[in-house]
N, C-alpha and C positions, 0 to 999 in steps of 0.2 A: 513572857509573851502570852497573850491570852486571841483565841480565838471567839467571834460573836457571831449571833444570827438569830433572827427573829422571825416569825412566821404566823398568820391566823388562826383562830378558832372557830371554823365555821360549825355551823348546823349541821353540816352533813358528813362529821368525819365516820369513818367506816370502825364501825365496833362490833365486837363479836361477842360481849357481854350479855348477860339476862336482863329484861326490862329493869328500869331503874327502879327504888324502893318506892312503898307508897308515899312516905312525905314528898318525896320530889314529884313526883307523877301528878300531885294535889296543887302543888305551889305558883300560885299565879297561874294561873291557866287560861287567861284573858291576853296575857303578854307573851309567854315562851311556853312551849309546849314540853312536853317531859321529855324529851329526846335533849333538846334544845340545851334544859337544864341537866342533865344527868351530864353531857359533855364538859361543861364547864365547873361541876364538882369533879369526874375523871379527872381534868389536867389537876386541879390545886390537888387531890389527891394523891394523881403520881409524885407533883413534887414535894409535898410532905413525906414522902415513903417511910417510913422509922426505918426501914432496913436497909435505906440509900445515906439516910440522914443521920445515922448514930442516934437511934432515938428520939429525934427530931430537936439533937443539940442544935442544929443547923436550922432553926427557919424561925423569918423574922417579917413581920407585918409592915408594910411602908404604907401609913393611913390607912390601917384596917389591924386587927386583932390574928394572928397566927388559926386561931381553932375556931372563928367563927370567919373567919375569908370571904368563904361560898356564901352565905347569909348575909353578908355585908355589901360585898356586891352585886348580889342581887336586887337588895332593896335600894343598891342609887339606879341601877336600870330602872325597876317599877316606880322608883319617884319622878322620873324626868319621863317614863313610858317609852325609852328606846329598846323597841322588841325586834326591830330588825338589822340587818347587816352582821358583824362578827363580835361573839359574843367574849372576845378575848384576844391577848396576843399572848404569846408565849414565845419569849427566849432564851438564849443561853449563854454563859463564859466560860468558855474552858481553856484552862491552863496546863502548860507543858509537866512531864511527871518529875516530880519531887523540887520542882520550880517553888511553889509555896506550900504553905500549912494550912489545914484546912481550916484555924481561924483564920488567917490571916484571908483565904479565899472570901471567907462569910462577910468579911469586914469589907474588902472591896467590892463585892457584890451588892449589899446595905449601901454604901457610898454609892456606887453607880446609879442605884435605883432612884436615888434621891435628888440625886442633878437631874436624871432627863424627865423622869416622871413624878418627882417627891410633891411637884407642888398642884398637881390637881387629879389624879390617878393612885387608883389605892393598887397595889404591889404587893404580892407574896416572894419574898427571896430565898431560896432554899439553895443547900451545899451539899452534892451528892459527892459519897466515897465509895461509892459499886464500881469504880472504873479504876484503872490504874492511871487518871485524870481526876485531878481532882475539878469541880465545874459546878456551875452557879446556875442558877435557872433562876425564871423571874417568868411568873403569871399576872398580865400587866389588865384590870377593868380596862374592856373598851369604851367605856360611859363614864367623862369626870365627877366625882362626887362633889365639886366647885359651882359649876354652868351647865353641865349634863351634856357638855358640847365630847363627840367622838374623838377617838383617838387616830388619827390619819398616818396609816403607816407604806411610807414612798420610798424611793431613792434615797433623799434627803433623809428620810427620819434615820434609816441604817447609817448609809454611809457620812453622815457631817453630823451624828447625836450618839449612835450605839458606838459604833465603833470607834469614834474620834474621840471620847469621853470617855470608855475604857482604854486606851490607850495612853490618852493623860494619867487618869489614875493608876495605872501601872508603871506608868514611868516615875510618878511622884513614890512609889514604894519600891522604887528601885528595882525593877522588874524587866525583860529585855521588850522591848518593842521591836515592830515589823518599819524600818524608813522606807515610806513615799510605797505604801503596797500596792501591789496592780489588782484590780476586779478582772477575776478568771469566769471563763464560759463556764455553762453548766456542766458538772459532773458526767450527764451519758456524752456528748461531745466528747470532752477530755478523756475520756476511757477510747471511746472508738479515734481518737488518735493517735492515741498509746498501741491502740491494735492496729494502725496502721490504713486503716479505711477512709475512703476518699470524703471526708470534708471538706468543708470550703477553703479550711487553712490550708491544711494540707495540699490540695488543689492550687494553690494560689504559690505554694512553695515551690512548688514540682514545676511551675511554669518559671518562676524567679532562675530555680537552680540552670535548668535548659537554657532561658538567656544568658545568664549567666559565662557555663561552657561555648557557647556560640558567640561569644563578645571579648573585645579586645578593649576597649574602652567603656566609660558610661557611657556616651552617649549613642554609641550601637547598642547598649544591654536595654537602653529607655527604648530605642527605635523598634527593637524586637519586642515589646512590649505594647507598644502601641498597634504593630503589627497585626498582633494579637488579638485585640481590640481591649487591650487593657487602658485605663486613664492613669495619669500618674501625674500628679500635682507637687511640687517645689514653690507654691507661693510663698515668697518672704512675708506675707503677715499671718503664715500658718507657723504653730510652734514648730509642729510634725509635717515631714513631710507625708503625702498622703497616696494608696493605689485604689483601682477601687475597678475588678473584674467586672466584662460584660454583664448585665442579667441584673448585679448589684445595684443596691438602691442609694445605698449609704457609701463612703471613704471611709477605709481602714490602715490607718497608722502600720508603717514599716514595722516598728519597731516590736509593735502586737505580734508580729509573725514571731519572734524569737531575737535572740542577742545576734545570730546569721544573717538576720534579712534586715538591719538597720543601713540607710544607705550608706553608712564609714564603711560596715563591715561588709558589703556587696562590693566597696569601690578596692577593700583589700582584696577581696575573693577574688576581682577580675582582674589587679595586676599582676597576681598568680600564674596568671594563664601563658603559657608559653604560645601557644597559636590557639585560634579557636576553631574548636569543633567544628566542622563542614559535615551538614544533613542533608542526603540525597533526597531529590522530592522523589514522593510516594509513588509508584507504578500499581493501580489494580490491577488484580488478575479478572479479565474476562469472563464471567459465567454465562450460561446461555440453561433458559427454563423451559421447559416444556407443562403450559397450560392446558386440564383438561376443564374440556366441556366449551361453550361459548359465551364471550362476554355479553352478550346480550339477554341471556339468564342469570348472571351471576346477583351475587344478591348484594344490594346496595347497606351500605351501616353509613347511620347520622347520630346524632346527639351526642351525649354521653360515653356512649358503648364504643362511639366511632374515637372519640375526644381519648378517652382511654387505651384503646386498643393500636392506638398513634405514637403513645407518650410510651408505652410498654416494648412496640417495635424499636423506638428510637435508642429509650434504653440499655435496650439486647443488645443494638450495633454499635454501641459507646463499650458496652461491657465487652463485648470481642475484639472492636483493637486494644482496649486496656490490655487486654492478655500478651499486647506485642511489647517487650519493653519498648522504651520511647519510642511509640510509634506517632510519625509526625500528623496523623490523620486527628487525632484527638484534638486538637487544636481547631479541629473544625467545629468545634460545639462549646457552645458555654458552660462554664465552674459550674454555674445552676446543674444543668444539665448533669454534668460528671459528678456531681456530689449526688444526683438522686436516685442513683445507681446503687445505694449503703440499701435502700428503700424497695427494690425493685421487686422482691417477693411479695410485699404487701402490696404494689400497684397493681401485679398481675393478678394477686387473689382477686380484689376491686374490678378487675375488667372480669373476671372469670362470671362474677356472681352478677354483674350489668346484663352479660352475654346471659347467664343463666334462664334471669325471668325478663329481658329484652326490656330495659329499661333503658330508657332516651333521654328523659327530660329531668330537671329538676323537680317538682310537680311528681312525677312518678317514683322518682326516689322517695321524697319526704312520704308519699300513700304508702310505700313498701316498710316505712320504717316504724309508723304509725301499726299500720296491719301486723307485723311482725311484734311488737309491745304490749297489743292484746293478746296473741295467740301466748307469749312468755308467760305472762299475768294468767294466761288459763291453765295454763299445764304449772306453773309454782301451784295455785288451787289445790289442781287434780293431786300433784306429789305430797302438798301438808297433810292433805285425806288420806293420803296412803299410811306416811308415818305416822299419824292419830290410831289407824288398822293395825298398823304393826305394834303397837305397844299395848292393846286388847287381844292378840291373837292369843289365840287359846294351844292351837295346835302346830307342830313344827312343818305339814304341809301347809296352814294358811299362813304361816309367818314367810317361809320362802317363796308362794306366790306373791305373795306383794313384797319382799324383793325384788322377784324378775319384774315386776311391773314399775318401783320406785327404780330402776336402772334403767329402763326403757326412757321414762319419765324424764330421768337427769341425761338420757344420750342427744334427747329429742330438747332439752331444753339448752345445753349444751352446743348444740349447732345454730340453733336460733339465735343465742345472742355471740357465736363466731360471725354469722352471719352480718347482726347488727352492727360489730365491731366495725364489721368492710365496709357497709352500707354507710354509718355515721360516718367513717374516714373520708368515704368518696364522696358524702355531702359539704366537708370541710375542703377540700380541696382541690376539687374539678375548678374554681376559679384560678388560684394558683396555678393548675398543671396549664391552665389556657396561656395565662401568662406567660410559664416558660417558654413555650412554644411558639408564641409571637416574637419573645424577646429572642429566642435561636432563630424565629425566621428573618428576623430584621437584622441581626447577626451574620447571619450567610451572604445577604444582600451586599452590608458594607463590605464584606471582604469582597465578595465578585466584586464592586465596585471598584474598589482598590486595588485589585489584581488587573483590572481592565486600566486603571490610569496610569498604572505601572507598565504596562505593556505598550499603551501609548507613548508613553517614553521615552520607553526603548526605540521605539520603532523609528521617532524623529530625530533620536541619537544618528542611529545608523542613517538615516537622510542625510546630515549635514555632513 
């Protein structure tokens, strides 16, 4: 069984290397700039490693020469002149330990190359043995040396090329394959629901489970769902049937939730049931505030500050009945809502730092984030000056002043882009957090709604 995955070379990957040598620094400098090029010798470098590679028994040129790679595709970029977008792809296959030999690895990886990309894209294939996996790697030109046309990498190109085509070829070497794999969420998702923190899924579970115990049949466990303000689709020209929580844009597949929440296995769960659960409605307790001062002084908040400091209260009171096991109040807010609660120490830093310098508008934000990117940009200056000082200081008093000064420097530059970090967030997301907030108010509306036509009901029951 082999595992795949493919990913960009952009311009801007984060190195911590010394400028590149001068022949790269020199090379076409009309097209790619030395940054540009130094990364896309880095990747063909890592993957030739001798020390990965057994001496570089392991690497093989798919239309292009092993030791002149970098050189090679370079010159189909500068002939076709594509100096922009990504200047590579870089993949992987790795296979289970002691599953293959590492020719045999090389050979498949050579084969692969050669179906998806052999006939217009030059290809370095390299077999790395640092791991206790043995795994193929493949730096794939983004620029065909054929038509100079790019390499467009989608949905499609992974999952119906990379993976479908390693697959084949593993099965043809008599290798275990994965039947009919499922596409999983990303990585931090799946961790944070392993740790048990309220995602969407998870969210979406917790309400299934609760109808669940509170149902005698399906069709009080759908009712209680709908209740809810959940949708929930059994169209016969759907393969899957489908749910799909208030706030949500899209329908998500039963069966996504786990091998538990497939409707067979909800309809075993709920003949399970010997009586269902009976949940007392919720009584609040009473408080009573005492305001000082008078409202007629009190200070009015609009824009942003107010937008923020709304979505932060709501939060809080989502986060305090969470603390009651099942408490039936939770049900008053949208999945949206309960899942952004994982989030809620970054939204309140965001409102902390609005309220800070009393910023309202969008316009005011973008000037804050601006003015703040200068002032960073001054103080990196001020600190390269210091460290240029400190490697001339003569004396161990002037070397230790300008330490306390390059600390000062990094404390003060240090907050500025903590700063930024909030600042950027809360420019990406004050549309969303409006969203949510409409979609919980229109939310609230339908249930009052429904709680009123339910009560009309009743009430023309008891007439007749």
């Amino acid at each position: 069984m082999a595992t795949t995955k493919i990913w960009p070379v952009r311009d801007n990957l984060a190195r911590v290397l010394d400028y590149a040598e001068n022949h790269l620094k020199t090379a076409n400098p009309s097209a790619y700039t030395a940054k540009e090029l130094k990364d896309l010798h880095e990747v063909l470098d890592y993957a030739a490693n001798d020390n990965k590679t057994a001496r570089q028994f392991y690497v093989t040129g798919v239309n292009c020469i092993g030791d002149i790679a970098y050189e090679q595709m370079t010159a189909t970029k500068q002939r076709f002149g594509k100096s922009g977008g990504n200047l590579a792809y870089h993949a992987y296959q790795s296979f289970l330990p002691d599953e293959v030999s590492p020719e045999k690895s090389h050979e498949i990886g050579v084969a692969l190359a050669r179906r998806i990309w052999g006939e217009k894209y030059e290809v370095l294939v390299t077999t790395h043995l640092n791991t206790h996996c043995v795994h193929n790697h493949f730096v794939i030109n983004s620029v065909s040396f054929v038509d100079g046309k790019k390499l467009n990498n989608n949905y499609a190109m992974y999952f119906k090329h990379l993976r479908a085509e390693s697959d084949k070829i593993c099965a043809e070497y008599g290798l275990s394959v994965i039947n009919n794999p499922e596409r999983s969420g990303s990585r931090y998702l799946q961790k944070a629901e392993e740790r048990g923190e309220p995602t969407m899924w998870n969210i979406i579970r917790i309400d299934i489970d609760d109808a669940i115990r509170q149902s005698m049949t399906d069709r009080q466990f759908y009712q209680k769902l709908r209740q809810w303000g959940y949708s929930v689709d059994f169209n016969p020209n759907r393969k899957y049937p489908t749910i799909r929580a208030p706030g949500m844009t899209q329908n998500l597949r039963f069966k996504t939730l786990g091998e538990n929440y497939t409707p067979e296995a909800i309809t075993q769960r709920i003949l399970k049931n010997y009586r269902a659960v009976y949940v007392p409605p919720y009584k609040p307790k009473v408080q009573h505030y005492r305001y000082r001062g008078n409202f007629t002084n009190m200070k009015h908040m609009d824009g942003l500050t107010a937008l923020f400091l709304l979505f932060v209260l709501i939060l809080r009171k989502i986060y305090m009945i969470n603390r009651v096991p099942n408490h039936p109040r939770r049900l008053n807010y949208t999945p949206e809502l309960r899942e952004a609660i994982r989030r809620m120490q970054q939204y309140a830093e965001q409102t902390k730092l609005l309220c800070r310098y009393k910023i309202d508008t969008p316009e005011q934000l973008r000037g804050f984030i601006d003015t703040k990117n200068v002032k960073r940009k001054e103080l990196d200056g001020q600190r390269t000056k210091v460290y240029n000082k400190m490697r001339s200081a003569k004396t161990p008093e002037q070397k230790d002043l300008l330490i306390e000064q390059r600390n000062e420097l990094s404390a003060e530059i240090k907050m500025i882009r903590r700063e930024l970090f909030y600042a950027g967030s809360a420019q990406k997301q004050h549309e969303e957090i409006r969203r949510k907030i409409k979609a919980q108010r229109e939310f609230e509306a339908r249930r009052l709604e429904a709680e009123k036509t339910k009560m009309k009901n009743k009430e023309r029951g008891f007439a007749r």
